[in-house]
C-alpha positions in Angstrom: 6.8 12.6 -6.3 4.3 16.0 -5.8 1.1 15.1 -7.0 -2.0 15.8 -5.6 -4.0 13.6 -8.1 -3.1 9.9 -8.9 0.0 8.9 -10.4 1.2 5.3 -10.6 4.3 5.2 -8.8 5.6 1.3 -9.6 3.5 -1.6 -11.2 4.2 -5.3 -12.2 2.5 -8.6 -13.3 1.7 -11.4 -11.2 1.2 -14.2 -14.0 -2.1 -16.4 -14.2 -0.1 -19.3 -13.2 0.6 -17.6 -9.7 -3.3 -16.3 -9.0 -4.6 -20.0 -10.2 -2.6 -21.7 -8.8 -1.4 -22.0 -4.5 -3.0 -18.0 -4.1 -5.8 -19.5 -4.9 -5.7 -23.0 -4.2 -4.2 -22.8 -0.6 -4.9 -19.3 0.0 -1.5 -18.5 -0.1 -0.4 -14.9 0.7 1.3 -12.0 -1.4 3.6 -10.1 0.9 4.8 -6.3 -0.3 7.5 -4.3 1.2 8.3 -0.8 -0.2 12.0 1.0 0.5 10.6 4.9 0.7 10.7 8.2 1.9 8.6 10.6 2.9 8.3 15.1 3.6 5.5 16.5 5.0 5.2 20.3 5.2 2.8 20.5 8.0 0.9 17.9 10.2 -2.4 18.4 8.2 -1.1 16.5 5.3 -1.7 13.2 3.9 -0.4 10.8 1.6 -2.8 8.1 0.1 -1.1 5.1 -1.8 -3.5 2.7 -3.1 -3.0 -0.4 -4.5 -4.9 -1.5 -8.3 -5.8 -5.2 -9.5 -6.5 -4.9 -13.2 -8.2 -1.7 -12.9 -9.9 -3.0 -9.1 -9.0 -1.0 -5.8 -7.8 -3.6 -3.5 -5.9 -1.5 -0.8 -5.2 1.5 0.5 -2.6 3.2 3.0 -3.4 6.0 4.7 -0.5 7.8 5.8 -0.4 11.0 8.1 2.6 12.7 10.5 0.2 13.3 13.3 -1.2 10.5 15.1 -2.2 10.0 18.7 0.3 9.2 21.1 3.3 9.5 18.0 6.4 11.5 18.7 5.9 14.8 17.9 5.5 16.2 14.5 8.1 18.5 13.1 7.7 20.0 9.7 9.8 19.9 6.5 11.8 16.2 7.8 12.9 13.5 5.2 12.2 10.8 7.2 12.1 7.1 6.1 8.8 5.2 4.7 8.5 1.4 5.8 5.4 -0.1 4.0 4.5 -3.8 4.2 1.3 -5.1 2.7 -0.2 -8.5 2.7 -3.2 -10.0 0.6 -4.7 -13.4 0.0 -8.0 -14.8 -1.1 -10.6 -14.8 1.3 -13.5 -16.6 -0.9 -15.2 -17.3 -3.5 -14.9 -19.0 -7.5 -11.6 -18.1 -9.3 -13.4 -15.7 -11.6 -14.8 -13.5 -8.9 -12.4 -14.1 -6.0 -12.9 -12.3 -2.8 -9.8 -10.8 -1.3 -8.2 -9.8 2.3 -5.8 -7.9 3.2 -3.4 -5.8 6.0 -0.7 -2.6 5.4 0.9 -1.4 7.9 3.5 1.5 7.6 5.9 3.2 9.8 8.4 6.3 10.0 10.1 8.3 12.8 9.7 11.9 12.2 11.8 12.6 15.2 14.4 10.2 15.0 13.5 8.4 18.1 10.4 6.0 18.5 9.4 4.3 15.2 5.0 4.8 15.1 2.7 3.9 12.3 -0.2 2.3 11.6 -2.3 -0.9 9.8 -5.2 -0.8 8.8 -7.5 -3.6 6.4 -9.0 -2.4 3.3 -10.8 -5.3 1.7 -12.1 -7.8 4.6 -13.8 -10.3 1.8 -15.8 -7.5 0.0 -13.8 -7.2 -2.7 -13.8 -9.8 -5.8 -11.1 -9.9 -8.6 -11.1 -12.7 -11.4 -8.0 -14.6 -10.4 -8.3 -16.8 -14.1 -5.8 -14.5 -15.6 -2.7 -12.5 -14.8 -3.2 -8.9 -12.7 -1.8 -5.7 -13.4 -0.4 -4.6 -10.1 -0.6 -1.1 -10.0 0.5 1.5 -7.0 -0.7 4.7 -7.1 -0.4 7.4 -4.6 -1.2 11.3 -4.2 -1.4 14.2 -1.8 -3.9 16.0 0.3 -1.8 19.3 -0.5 0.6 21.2 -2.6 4.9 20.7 -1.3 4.8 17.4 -0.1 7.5 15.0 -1.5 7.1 10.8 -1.8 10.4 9.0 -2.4 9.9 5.5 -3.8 12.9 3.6 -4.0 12.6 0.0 -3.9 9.7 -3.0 -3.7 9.8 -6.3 -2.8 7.0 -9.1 -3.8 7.1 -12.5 -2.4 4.1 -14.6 -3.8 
């Protein structure tokens, strides 16, 4: 996948009787974990994948071959994508739900060391209404022309 604007790459239901019931009862977790590949053709690139509840932006990965103290970055590598993501409800009535969340993803554009990063999008300051099923929807896109995103596989557990 090329694009440098959005595209949803996978999507899926979680049903009403999921987000009403122990999500939001006993603050129960969603965990994500996304079989993927990655090609950047310089350092300066950047893949964004966010994640979409009914229409709301609930997370975001930020994904980039050069980071501080990472192996060093060699152009042009297929190199594997590991993303795990993890939400529950933070807050809040079931129609205006607050959410929290971590992703964390990891590669190893050398072959060697594995390096990545996590990050927290929505720390309670985000509210979805949790009464009825969400549309999960992943979208993703590039900070530049000839970069490739391989998604093969997700797995939810909720």
């Amino acid at each position: 996948m090329v694009s440098t604007t959005k595209k949803v790459f996978v999507s899926y239901l979680i049903p009403a009787k999921v987000t009403s019931g122990d999500f939001f009862e006993k603050r129960r977790m969603i965990i994500e974990e996304f079989m993927a590949g990655v090609n950047f053709p310089s350092d300066s690139a950047v893949l964004t994948i966010e994640q979409y509840w009914n229409g709301v932006k609930v997370q975001q990965c930020i994904i980039k071959p050069k980071i501080k103290g990472a192996p060093e970055f060699a152009a042009n590598q297929n190199r594997p994508l590991l993303i795990r993501t993890q939400i529950r409800r933070e807050n809040g009535p079931l129609s205006a739900s607050t959410l929290r969340n971590h992703s964390y993803w990891q590669t190893d554009f050398e072959g060697t060391t594995f390096f990545g990063q996590g990050d927290e999008y929505a720390w309670g300051n985000i509210s979805v209404d949790l009464s009825k099923g969400i549309l999960v929807e992943w979208k993703y896109f590039w900070s530049v022309e000839n970069c490739f995103f391989y998604f093969d596989h997700l797995k939810v557990d909720y």
